[in-house]
N, C-alpha and C positions, 0 to 999 in steps of 0.2 A: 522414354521412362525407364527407371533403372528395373531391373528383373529381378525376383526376388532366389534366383539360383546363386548370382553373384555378392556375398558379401562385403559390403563394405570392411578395410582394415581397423580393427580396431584399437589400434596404438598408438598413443594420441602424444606428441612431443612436448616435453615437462616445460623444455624454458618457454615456448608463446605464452603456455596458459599461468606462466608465472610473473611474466610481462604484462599480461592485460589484467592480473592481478594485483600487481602492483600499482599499474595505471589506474583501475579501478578502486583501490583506497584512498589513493588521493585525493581523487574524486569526491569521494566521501567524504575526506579529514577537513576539505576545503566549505564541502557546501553545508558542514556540521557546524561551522560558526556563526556569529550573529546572534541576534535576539531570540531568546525562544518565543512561540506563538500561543495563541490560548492553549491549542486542547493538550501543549507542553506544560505550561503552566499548570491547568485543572489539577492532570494529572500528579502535580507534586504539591500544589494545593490540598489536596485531596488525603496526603499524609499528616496533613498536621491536624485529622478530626481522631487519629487514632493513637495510640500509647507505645503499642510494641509490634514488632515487624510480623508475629502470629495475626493478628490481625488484618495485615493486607490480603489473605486469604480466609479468612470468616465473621471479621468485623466491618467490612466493607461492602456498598450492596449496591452498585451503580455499575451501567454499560461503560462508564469511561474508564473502571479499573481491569488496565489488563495486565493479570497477575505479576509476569515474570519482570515486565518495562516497571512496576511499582517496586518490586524487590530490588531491583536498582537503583532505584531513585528514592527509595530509603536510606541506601547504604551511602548515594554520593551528596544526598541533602538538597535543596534549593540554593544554596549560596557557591555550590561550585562553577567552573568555569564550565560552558555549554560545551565546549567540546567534551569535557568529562560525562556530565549527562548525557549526550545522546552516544558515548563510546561503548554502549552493548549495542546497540545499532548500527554502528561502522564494523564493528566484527562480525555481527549476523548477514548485514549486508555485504560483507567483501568472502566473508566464506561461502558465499552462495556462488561466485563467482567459478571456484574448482567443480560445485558441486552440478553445475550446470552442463558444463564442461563435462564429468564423469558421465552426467545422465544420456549425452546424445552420443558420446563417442559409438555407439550402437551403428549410426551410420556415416561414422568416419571420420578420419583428425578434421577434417574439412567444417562437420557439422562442429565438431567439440569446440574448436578455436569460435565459430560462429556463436554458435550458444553464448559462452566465456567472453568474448567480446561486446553483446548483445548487453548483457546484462552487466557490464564494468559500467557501459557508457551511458543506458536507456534512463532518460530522465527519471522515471518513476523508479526505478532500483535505484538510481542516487539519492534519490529526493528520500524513499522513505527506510535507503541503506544509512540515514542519516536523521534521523528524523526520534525524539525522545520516546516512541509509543512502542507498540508489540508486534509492529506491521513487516518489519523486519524480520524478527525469528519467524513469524509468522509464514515468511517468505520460504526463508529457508528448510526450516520445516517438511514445506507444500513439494518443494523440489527432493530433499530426502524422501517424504513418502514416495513420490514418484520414482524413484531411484530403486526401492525397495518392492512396488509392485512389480515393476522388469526384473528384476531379479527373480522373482516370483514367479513371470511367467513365461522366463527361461527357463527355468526347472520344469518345466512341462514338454520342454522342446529338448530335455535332456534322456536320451533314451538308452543310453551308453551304460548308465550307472544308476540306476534306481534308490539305489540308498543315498550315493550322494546329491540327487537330485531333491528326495526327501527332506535333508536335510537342511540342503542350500533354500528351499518352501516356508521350512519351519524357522528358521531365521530370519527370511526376508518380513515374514509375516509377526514376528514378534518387534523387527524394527519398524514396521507397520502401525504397530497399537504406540510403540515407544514417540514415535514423531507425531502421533497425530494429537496424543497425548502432549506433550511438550509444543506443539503449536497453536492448539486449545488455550493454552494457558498463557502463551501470548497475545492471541486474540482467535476472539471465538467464529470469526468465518473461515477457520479451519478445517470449520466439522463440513460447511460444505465442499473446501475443497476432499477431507474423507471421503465425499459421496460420490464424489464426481470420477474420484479416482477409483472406486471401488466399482461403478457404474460401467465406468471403460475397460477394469479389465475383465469384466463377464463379456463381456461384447466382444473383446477381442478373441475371448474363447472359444465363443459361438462362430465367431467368423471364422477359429481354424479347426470347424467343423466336429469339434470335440461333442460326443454324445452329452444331452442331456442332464444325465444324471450325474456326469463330470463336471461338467458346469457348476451346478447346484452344488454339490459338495467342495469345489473352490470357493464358493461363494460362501459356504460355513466358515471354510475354514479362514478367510480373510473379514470374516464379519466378527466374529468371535475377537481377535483382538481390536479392532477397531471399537468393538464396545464398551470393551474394558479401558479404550485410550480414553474415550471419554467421562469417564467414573470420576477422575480429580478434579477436570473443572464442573462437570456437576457439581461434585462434593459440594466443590467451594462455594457454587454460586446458593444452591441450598443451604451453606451454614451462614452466607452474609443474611441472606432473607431472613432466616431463624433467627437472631441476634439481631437483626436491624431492625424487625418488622413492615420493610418497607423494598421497594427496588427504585432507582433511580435513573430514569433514560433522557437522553440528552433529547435535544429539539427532534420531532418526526414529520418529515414530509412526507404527506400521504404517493403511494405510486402514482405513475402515469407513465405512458409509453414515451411521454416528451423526455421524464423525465431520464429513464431506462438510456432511451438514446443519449444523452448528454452523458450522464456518466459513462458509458461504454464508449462515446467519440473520445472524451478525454485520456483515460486507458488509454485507446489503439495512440494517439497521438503520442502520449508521454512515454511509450514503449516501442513505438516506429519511427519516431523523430518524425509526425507529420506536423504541418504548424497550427499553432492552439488556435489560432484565427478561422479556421474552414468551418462552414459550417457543418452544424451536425451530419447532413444529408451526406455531403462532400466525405468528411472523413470515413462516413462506417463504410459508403460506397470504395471509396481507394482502398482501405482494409478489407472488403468483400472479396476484392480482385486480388490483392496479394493475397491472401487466405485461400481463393479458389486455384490459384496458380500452384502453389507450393501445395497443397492439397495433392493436385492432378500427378504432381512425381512424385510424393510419394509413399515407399509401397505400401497398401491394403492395414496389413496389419500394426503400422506403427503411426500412420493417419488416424486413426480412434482416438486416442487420448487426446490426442488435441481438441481436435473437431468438438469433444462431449465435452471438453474445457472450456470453449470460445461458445458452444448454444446452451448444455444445459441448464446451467445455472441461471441464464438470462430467464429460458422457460418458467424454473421454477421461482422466481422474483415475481413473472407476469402473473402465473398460474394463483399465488397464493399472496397477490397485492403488495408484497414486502415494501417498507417504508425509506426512504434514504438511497432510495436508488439513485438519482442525482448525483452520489460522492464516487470518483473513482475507484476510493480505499476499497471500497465494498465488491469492488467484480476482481480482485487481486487475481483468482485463480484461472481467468483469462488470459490473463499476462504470460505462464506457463506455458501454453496453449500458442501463444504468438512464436514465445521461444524457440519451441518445439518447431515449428512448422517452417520459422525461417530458419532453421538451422538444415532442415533437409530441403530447402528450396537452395542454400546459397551450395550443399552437397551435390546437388543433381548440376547445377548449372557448372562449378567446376571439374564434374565429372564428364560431363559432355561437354567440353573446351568451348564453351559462353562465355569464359572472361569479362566480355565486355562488358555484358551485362552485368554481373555480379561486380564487377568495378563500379559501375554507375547505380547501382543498387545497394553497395554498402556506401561511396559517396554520399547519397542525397539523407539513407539514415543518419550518417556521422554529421553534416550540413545540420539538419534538423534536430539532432540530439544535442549538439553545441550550441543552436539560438536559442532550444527550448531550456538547457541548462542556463545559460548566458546568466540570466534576473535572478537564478537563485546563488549561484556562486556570487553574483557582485555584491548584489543586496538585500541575499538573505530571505525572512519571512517576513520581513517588517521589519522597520528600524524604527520600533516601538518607545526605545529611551530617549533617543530624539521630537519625536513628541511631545514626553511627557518634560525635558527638560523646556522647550518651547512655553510650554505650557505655566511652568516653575518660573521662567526667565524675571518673572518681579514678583515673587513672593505668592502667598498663600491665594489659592485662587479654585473657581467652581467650577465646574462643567456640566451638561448637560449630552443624552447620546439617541437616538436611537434603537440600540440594543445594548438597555442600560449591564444586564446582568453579567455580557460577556465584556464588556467593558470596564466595568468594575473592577473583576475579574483580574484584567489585565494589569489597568492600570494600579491597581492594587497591591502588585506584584515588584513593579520598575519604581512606584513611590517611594519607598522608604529607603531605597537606596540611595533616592536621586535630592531626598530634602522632605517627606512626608506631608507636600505644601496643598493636594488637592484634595478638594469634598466633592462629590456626588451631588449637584443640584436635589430638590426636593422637588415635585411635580406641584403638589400645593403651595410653593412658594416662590412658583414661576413668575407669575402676575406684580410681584412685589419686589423680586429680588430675581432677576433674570440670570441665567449662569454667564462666567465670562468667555466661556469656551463651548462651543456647540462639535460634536466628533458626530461627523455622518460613518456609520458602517457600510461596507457593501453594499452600495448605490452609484456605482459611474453614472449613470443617465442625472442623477438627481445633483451634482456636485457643481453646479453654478457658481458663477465667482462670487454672485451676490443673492442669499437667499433669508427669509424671512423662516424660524422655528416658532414652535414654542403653541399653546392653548391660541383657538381664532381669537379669545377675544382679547386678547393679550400679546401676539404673535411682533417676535423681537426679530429686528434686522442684525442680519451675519454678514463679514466678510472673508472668504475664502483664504484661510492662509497658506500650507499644505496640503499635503495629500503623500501617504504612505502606503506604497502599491505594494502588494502580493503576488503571492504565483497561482497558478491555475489548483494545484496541487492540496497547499493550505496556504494558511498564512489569513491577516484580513486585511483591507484594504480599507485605509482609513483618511476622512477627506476632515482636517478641524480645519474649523472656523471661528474667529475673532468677534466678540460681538461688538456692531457698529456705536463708537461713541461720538 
C-alpha cells in the first residue's frame, strides 16, 4: 500500500487528457442522435403551457422541470434537430471529462488519465453526457463541488502561509455554494450530493485528528454557503407552487430494498462496464470486491469521500423510504465515488509494477463499456418515428396502450410530423370499435406473438408486429401489435 509520506506527482500531461476528451465527445455527438424519448419530450412539452422563458422558473411547478435543461430547450424549440437539443448536455458531459481529470490528479497522472478516461467512455457519462435533461450539468457540477471541497481541505494542510491558506478556504468555499447552486438548478439530487460532500469532508477532518472545535467551525464555514446555494432553486420551486397552486410529480414507486438494489446494480454496471444481464446479487457483489480492493490502497484520508459517496446516500433512501429508487439517474452521486476509487486503484497497481493487472482490468471495463454503449450508439432511445410511420403506413388509424398517458405523450409529439393520422382509442368504445393498433409498454415477458387486449368481455385478438427496444438507462420499449382481421 502506497504510504502517505510519499506523494504522488502532481503533473498531469495536457495532450492524453485532451485525447480522451476528445474521444470522449464523440462519444457523445454520436450517441446524441436518434429519436428523442418521453421524459425528452415531456420536458419540451412542458414549454408550450407557458408564454415567456420568466416563467420556466416561477410559472412552472412540476419534478420533470429541471430549470437550466428547460432554458435550453426554450431557446432551441421542439422542431430542432436532436443533436441541437441535447447539445448543453454534450458540453456538460465532455467538460466533465478535464474536470475529472483535475480532481484526481491529487494521486497522480496515473489516477488523472484514469479518472478522464473512466468517464469519456462509462456508459452512464455517455448516455446521460448526451441525454436532453439536467443530469448532465448536474454531473458536472457534483465533480466541481468535489474539486472545490479538496481545495478546501488543502488549505488546512497549508501551514506555510496562513493568509494564503485563508484565502485559498474562502474561495474554495464560495465555489462550493456557486456549484451546488448551478447543479440545484439542473437537477435537484444535487442537494444530496451537497450533503454527502459536506458529510466527507468533516470526517476527513476528524480523521486528521484536528480538535473538535476545528471541525465544527469548518463545518460553519462550508455550510453557510452551501445554504445559500440552495436559496434559487428553492426560490424557484416556491414561486412555481405560489403561481401554480399545485406541484406535479411524475409516477412514484414506493421503496424497497429490491428496489434500491436494482437501481444501484445498474449504476455500478453502466459505470464499470459490468454486463446489464448479471443479476442484481452478481453485480453489487463484483462492485463490493472492486470497491473493497481499491478501498484497501488507498490512503486513509482520500478513501472518505468515496466510501460516503458509494453508502451514504443509499442509507439515507433506506432510512427515510425515498420513492424511485429503482431509476439509476437517482444514485448519480455514487458514480463519483466509483471514479474516485478506480482512479486510485488503477494508481497503486501502476505504481507497484502490476501491469498486468491493470491491463486486464482496464480491458474488461473497455470490453463492457463498448457492449453496454453498443444499443445506444446504433439505435438510440427508441426509433419511435418508425413506429408511428408503421402505424400511418394506410392512413388514419387508432390505437390502444397500456400506459396510455406516456404514450400519448410520445406519440403526440412524432405525429404531426409524420401525417397527424393517429387517435387514441376511447376505453368506452372498445367493445364497439376496437383500436387497430395495440402498443404494449415495458412488458418483455408479456409480448407474445399472439395476444388477446382489450375489456374480458369484449377482449380482441392481436398480432405481434414490432417491437422497439430500449436501453437500460432510458428510453421505452415498445412491443405494437396489429389487430387480427
Amino acid at each position: 500500500m502506497p504510504t502517505p509520506s510519499i506523494a504522488p506527482r502532481r503533473d498531469v500531461p495536457a495532450l492524453p487528457i485532451i485525447a480522451v476528451t476528445l474521444a470522449g465527445l464523440v462519444l457523445r455527438l454520436f450517441a446524441a442522435r436518434g429519436d428523442l424519448w418521453l421524459d425528452e419530450i415531456w420536458s419540451l412539452q412542458n414549454l408550450e403551457k407557458i408564454h415567456s422563458v420568466g416563467e420556466i422558473f416561477w410559472g412552472m411547478s412540476q419534478d420533470n422541470n429541471h430549470f437550466l435543461n428547460s432554458l435550453w430547450l426554450w431557446f432551441t424549440g421542439p422542431r430542432a434537430p436532436a443533436l441541437i437539443i441535447r447539445l448543453e448536455a454534450v458540453v456538460c458531459g465532455t467538460l466533465t471529462i478535464p474536470i475529472a481529470a483535475w480532481l484526481c490528479r491529487r494521486a497522480g497522472a496515473t489516477a488523472a488519465f484514469t479518472a478522464a478516461a473512466l468517464v469519456a467512455i462509462a456508459p452512464l457519462f455517455v448516455h446521460y453526457g448526451s441525454e436532453a435533461r439536467g443530469y448532465a450539468g448536474m454531473i458536472l457540477m457534483t465533480f466541481i463541488a468535489a474539486e472545490t471541497i479538496e481545495g478546501f481541505l488543502d488549505s488546512f494542510a497549508d501551514s506555510d502561509s496562513k493568509g494564503a491558506s485563508q484565502s485559498t478556504a474562502q474561495k474554495c468555499r464560495l465555489a462550493f455554494g456557486v456549484a451546488i447552486a448551478i447543479g440545484a438548478l439542473f437537477h435537484l439530487t444535487m442537494l444530496m450530493a451537497a450533503a454527502t460532500l459536506f458529510v466527507a469532508a468533516l470526517l476527513r477532518l476528524m480523521l486528521r485528528g484536528l480538535p473538535l472545535s476545528k471541525v465544527a467551525h469548518a463545518g460553519i464555514d462550508l455550510a453557510i454557503p452551501a445554504a445559500l446555494g440552495t436559496i434559487p432553486v428553492a426560490g424557484f420551486i416556491i414561486a412555481g407552487v405560489v403561481n401554480t397552486h399545485k406541484i406535479e410529480l411524475g409516477a412514484q414507486t414506493p421503496f424497497s430494498l429490491y428496489h434500491l438494489g436494482q437501481g444501484l446494480s445498474t449504476l455500478f454496471e453502466a459505470t464499470l462496464g459490468l454486463p446489464y444481464w448479471l443479476p442484481i446479487w452478481a453485480a453489487l457483489a463484483i462492485t463490493a470486491i472492486l470497491v473493497s480492493w481499491a478501498a484497501a490502497v488507498t490512503p486513509a484520508d482520500r478513501r472518505i469521500l468515496p466510501l460516503t459517496a458509494l453508502l451514504l446516500p443509499p442509507l439515507l433512501a433506506t432510512l427515510a423510504f425515498l420513492p424511485n429508487v429503482h431509476i439509476a439517474r437517482f444514485h448519480l452521486i455514487s458514480a463519483l465515488g466509483l471514479v474516485l476509487l478506480m482512479a486510485e486503484l488503477f494508481a497503486w497497481l501502476w505504481r507497484s509494477h502490476q501491469s498486468k493487472w491493470a491491463v486486464l482490468l482496464a480491458a474488461a471495463i473497455c470490453i463492457g463499456s463498448a457492449s453496454n454503449l453498443a444499443p445506444l450508439l446504433l439505435r438510440g432511445r427508441g426509433d419511435y418515428q418508425t413506429l408511428v410511420r408503421r402505424m400511418e403506413a394506410h392512413g388514419a388509424t387508432t390505437y390502444g396502450s397500456n400506459m396510455e398517458a406516456e404514450l400519448n405523450r410520445t406519440l403526440r409529439f412524432y405525429d404531426p410530423r409524420l401525417g397527424k393520422l393517429l387517435v387514441s382509442a376511447k376505453s368506452a368504445d372498445w367493445c364497439k370499435a376496437p383500436p387497430d393498433w395495440y402498443i404494449l409498454s415495458d412488458d418483455p415477458s408479456g409480448e407474445a406473438p399472439h395476444r388477446n387486449f382489450g375489456p374480458p368481455e369484449c377482449g380482441t385478438p392481436y398480432i405481434r408486429d414490432i417491437v422497439i427496444s430500449a436501453t437500460p438507462l432510458s428510453g421505452l420499449r415498445l412491443a405494437l401489435y396489429a389487430r387480427q382481421k
